[in-house]
C-alpha distance (Angstrom), angle and dihedral (degrees) to the residues before:
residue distance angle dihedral
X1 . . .
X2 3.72 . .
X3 3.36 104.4 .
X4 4.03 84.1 52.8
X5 3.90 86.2 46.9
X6 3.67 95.6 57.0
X7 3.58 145.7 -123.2
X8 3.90 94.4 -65.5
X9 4.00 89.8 64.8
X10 4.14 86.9 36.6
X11 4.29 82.2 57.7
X12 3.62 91.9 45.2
X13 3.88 93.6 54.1
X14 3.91 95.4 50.2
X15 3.92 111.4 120.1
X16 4.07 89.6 17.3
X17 3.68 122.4 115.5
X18 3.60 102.1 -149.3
X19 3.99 93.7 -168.0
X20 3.67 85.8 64.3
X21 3.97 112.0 33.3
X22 3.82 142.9 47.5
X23 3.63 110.2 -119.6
X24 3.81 131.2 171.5
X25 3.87 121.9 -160.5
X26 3.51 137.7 -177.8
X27 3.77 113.0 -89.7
X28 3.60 93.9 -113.9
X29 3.37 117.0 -174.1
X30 4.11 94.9 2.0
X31 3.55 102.0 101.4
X32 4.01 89.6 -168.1
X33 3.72 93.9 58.1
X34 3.87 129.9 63.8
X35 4.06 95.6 -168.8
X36 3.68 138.5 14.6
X37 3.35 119.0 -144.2
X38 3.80 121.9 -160.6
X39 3.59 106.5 -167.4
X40 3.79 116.5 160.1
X41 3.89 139.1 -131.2
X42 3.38 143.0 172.7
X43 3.96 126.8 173.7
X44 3.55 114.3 -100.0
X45 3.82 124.2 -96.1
X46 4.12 91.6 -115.9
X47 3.86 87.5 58.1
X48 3.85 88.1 57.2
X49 3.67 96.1 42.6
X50 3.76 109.0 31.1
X51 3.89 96.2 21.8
X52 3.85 81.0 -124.7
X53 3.76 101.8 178.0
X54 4.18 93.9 -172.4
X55 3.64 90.2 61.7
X56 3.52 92.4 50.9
X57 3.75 92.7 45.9
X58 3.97 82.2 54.5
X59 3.76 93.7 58.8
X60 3.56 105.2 41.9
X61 3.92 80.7 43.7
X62 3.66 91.6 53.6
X63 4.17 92.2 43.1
X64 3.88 90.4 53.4
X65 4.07 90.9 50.8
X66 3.79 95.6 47.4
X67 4.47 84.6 51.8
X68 3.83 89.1 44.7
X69 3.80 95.9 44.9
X70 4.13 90.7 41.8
X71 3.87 83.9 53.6
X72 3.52 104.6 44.7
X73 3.70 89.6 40.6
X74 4.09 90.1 54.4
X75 4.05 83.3 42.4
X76 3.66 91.0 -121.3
X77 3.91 120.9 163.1
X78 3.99 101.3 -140.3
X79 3.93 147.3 6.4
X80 3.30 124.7 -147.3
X81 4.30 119.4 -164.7
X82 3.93 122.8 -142.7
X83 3.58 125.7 -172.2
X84 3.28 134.5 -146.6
């Protein structure tokens, strides 16, 4: 997604870690988006360990509220979610 966003959102990432920090970007070269928001996630340890499917339910619960309350809060209208 940021290589097909362009090099203005590539120069707006430089010196963020994206595994470790919410960051929103202009949508650069994405003419369907108006922001890009980077906002990581990784399953939780238990789920690995323990296979302890309420504790991933948490998480991805969690994730979704923090992109809901981002968008709401910017008074967007949608989200969309890419994977890597």
């Amino acid at each position: 997604m940021i290589k097909a966003a362009g090099t203005q959102v590539e120069q707006e990432l430089v010196g963020n870690d994206l595994t470790k920090t919410m960051i929103a970007t202009s949508a650069g070269q994405l003419k369907q988006a108006k922001r890009l928001l980077f906002l990581p996630w990784t399953p939780p340890a238990t789920y690995f360990t323990n296979q302890d499917i309420n504790a991933l339910r948490q998480s991805i619960s969690a994730f979704v509220q923090q992109a809901i309350k981002y968008t709401i809060q910017g008074k967007f209208q949608s989200i969309g979610m890419y994977s890597s």
